[in-house]
Structure formats: C-alpha cells, structure tokens
ZAMARGU-4260 file (C-alpha; in steps of 0.2 Angstrom, whole numbers, plus 5000, padded with zeros to 4 digits):
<rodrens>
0) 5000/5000/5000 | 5006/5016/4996 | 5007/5030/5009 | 5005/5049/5004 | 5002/5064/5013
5) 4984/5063/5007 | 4981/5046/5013 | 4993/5046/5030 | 4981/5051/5045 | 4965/5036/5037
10) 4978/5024/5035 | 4992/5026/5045 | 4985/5038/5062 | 4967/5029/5062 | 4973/5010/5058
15) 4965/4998/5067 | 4979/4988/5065 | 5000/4991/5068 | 5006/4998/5053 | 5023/4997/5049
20) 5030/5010/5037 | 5043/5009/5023 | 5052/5025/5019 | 5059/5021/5002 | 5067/5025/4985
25) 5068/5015/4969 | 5086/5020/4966 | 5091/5013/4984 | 5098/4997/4984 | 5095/4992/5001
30) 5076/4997/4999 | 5074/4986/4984 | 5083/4971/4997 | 5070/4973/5009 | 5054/4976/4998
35) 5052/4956/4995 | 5053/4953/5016 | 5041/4966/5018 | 5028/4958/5004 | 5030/4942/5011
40) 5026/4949/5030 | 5012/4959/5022 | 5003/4943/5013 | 5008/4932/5031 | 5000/4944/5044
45) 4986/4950/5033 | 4973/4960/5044 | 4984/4960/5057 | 4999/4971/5052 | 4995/4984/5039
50) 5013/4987/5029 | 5014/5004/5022 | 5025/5010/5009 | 5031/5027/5009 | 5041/5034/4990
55) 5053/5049/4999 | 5056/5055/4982 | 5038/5057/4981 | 5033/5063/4998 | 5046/5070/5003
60) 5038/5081/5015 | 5032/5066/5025 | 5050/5060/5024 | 5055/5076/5034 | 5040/5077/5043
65) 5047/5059/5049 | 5065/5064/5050 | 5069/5052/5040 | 5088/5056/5037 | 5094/5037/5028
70) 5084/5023/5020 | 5076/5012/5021 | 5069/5016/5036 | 5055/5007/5044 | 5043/5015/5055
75) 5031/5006/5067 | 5012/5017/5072 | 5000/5007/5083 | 4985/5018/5088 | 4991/5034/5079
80) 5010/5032/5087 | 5027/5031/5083 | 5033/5018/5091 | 5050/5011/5084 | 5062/5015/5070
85) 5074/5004/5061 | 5087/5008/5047 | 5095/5000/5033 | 5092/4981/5027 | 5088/4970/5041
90) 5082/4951/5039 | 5065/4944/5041 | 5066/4941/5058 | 5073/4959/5064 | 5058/4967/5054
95) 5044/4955/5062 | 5054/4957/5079 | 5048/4977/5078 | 5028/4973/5078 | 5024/4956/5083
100) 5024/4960/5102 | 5009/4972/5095 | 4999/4956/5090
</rodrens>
C-alpha cells in the first residue's frame, strides 16, 4: 500500500491495525533488498499488520515530517503512534521482531 500525505492520518493515524512504514526510494539498493521481506510479511500477517510504503522522492515532506535522514527506514504506528524505527536492510526476523509483540 502506498502511503501519501493525502492518505497518512486514514491509514496510518486511524489504523485499526499496527502499521509498519517503509520510507523508500527505487534508486536505493537496500530498499529494493528489503521490499520482498516486507511483501511476504504483508501477505503472512494480513489483517493484522498493515505494511505501508512510503516513496521519499515522492513525499518528501512526509520524509522530513518523519526525520527520515537514511533509507530504508521502517517506521512502526499502533493507535496513531510512533513507536519504533529501524534503518538499513535487516532480515526477516529483525523486521517482524519490531511489531509482533503488537499482535
């Protein structure tokens, strides 16, 4: 799902869901690593987890809004919130590790 300044506060702010954020950039080969991770995790905890995707050369605003400085960084909201934050590629494991104590 892609996340845009229009769409932030429905999807992100008023989940019902944790949402975990993607703050990308198709030139970032990092952020191309971890895309497949984060569809896999999307299709396995479907209705549960919401995973959001976030283009910083697109929305940049939000980016800054975020102080996102490096990508891929990964965002986790529950209930309108920020809770954690994780940089660079990280394995499957490391990326479930920030949202599944939210289940």
């Amino acid at each position: 799902m892609n996340i845009t300044k229009d769409n932030f506060k429905t999807e992100v702010l008023n989940s019902p869901v944790p949402v975990v954020l993607d703050f990308w950039a198709a030139w970032c080969g990092p952020c191309r690593m971890l895309a497949p991770i984060l569809d896999e995790l999307a299709a396995e905890y479907a209705g549960r987890v919401k995973i959001g995707k976030v283009n910083v050369d697109e929305e940049g605003a939000l980016a800054e809004q975020h102080t996102v400085a490096s990508i891929p960084c990964l965002i986790v909201y529950n209930k309108g919130k920020q809770l954690k934050r994780q940089v660079g590629a990280v394995p499957k494991t490391s990326v479930e590790a920030l949202f599944k104590e939210l289940l």
